[in-house]
N, C-alpha and C positions, 0 to 999 in steps of 0.2 A: 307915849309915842303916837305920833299922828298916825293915822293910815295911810299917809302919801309916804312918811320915810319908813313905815314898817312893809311896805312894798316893793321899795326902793333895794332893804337888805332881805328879802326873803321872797326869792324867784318864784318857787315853790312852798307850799306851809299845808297843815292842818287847821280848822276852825279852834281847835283848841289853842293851840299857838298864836293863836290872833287876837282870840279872848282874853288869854294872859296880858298881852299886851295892852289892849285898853281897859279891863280891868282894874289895871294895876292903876289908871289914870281917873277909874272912879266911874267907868264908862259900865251901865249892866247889861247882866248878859240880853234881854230881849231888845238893848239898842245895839250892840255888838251884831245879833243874827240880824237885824234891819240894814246895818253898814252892811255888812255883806253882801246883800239882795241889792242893794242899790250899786253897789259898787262891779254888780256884774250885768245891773241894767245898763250899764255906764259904758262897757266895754273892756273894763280895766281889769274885770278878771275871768277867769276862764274857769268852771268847775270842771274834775277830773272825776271823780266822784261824791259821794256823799262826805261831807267835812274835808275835802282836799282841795284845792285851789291852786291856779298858775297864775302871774300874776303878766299882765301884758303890758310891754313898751309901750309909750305913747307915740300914736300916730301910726300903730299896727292894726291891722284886723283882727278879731281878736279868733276868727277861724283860721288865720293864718299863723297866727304867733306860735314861735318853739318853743316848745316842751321839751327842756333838757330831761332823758330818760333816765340818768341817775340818779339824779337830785329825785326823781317824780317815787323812784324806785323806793328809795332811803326814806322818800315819805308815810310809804304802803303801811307800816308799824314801827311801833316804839324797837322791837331788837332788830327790824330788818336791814341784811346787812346783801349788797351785789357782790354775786360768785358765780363760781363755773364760766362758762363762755362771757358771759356778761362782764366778769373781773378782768380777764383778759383784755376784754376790746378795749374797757376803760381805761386798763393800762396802755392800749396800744400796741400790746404783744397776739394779733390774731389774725390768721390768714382768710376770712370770709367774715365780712362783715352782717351781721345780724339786725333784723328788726324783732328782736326775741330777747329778752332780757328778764333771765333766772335770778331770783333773791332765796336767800334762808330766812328763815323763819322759825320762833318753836310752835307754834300754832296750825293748823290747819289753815289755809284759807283760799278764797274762788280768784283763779286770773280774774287778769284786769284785761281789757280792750282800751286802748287809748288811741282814736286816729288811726294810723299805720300800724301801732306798736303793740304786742304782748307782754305781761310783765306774769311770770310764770311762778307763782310761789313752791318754792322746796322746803318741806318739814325738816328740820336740822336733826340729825341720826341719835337714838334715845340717850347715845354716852357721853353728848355733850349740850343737851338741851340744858340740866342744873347748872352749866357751868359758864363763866363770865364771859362775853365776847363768844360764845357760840364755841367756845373749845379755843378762841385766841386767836392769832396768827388777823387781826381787823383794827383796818386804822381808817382814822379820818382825815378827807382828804379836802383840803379847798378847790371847789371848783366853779364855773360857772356862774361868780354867786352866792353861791352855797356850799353846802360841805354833804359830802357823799362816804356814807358807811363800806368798804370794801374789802374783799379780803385783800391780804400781800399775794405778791406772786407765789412767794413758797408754798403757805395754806393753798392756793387755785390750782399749784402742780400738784399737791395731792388729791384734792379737789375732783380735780378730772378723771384723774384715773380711779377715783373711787367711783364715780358714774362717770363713764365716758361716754352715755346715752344719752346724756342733757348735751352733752358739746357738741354732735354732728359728727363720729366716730374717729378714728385711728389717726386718718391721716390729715384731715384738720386740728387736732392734737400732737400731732408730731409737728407738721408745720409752723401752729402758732408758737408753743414750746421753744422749737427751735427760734425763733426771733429772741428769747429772752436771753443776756448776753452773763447776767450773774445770780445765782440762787445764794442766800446762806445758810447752806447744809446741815448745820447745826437745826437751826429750826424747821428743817423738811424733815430731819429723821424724828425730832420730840414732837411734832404735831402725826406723823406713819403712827408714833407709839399712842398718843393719843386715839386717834383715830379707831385702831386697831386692826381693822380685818389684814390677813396675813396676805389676799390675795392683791390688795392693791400696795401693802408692803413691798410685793413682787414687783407689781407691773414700776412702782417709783424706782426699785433699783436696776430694773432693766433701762428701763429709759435713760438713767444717770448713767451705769456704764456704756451704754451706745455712745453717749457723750460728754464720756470721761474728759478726754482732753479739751472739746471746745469750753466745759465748764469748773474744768479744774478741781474736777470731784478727787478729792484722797480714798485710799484705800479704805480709811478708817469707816467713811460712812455706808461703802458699801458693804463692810461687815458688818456691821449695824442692822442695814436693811436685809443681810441673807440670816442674820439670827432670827428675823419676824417672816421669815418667807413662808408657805406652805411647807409642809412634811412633804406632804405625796403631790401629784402634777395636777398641775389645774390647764384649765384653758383657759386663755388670756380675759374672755368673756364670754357671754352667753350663749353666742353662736355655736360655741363650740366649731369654728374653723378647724379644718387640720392644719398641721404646721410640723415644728421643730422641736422639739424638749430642748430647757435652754437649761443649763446649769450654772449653778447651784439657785435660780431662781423656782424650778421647778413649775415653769410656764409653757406652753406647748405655745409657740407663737407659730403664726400667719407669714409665707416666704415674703409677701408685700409689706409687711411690717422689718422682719429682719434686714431687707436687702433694701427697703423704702423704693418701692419701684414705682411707684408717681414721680421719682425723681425722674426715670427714663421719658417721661410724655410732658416734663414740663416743659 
């Protein structure tokens, strides 16, 4: 494959990715890293950082050219997969638009600065680093391009409420949430039991019955989700706000939560 058409299907890439490619055509690697260098003396590519590359339209500047931030995201590493507020937006289920965009990961690793943008790595939680797809609930998706690793909406509802401190808290989570019009319940409650912890068990079936009826939750799953609930009360999260004891969640929620009273000032 030439380097005009492997730029042409690959917005975004790694040097290894490139390599493969003319490798395979007989090309070695020390004229592979020289294509490179030339080809961003050129203007036609853009380094994001070390081994990562954007590749730019012709007749752009190449200080100008978009950097789709999914695609750029999905690049970061081989499991890297966008979640939390980041999956949402993607989806187009989000009420405050973000220049921040959170990936999983099982590895450690240091943001990234890109231009405007953050790309925020999350350590994937110990009970599902051995396991395929990060615990599952991740599909690929064509985009721009390329194809962007993300979770489903189901996995990002739990998602959130298992860190709702990555999303920008309560009521930008209710907000965006609410824009998504169908979940399939079955896979919210087997990724809760995945997952585990009992307290975001809680906060997933509070949220479902608040909106029982706009999402057509059955009975079934919210006994599901109060079999995994806390024993004794938690508070919804860190702050430990005062609030409500809610039952059978055994969640001390926030009146601005229960009653959603950002509704009243929008």
């Amino acid at each position: 494959m030439r380097s005009t058409d492997f730029f042409e299907t690959h917005p975004v890439f790694t040097a290894e990715e490139y390599a493969a490619a003319r490798e395979s055509m007989g090309v070695s690697h020390y004229t592979t890293r020289n294509l490179l260098t030339k080809h961003m003396a050129s203007g036609r590519l853009v380094r994001i950082r070390r081994g990562l590359y954007a590749t730019v339209p012709r007749g752009i500047d190449p200080a100008r050219a978009p950097v789709d931030p999914y695609l750029l995201a999905t690049k970061l590493g081989p499991d890297v997969v966008v979640t939390y507020h980041a999956a949402l937006q993607f989806h187009g289920k989000v009420y405050s638009v973000w220049n921040r965009f959170h990936y999983l990961t099982r590895r450690r690793s240091r943001n990234l600065w890109f231009r405007n943008m953050e790309f925020v790595a999350v350590q994937a939680p110990t009970v599902l680093r051995t396991l395929a797809d990060l615990g599952g609930g991740v599909v690929e998706k064509r985009h721009a391009g390329g194809v962007v690793r993300v979770t489903t909406l189901e996995r990002t509802l739990v998602d959130v409420m298992d860190r709702p401190e990555l999303v920008g808290g309560w009521e930008e989570i209710w907000r965006s949430l609410e824009m998504v019009e169908f979940f399939d319940l079955d896979a919210v409650v087997n990724y809760v039991r995945r997952l585990g912890p009992a307290l975001t068990a809680a906060r997933v079936g509070f949220f479902l019955e608040q909106h029982k009826d706009a999402l057509m939750v059955e009975e079934q799953h919210l006994d599901a989700l109060r079999r995994l609930a806390p024993a004794q009360p938690r508070y919804l999260d860190s702050s430990r706000e005062h609030g409500r004891l809610v039952s059978p969640w055994n969640l001390i929620v926030p009146r601005r939560i229960l009653e959603r009273t950002w509704q009243e000032v929008a």
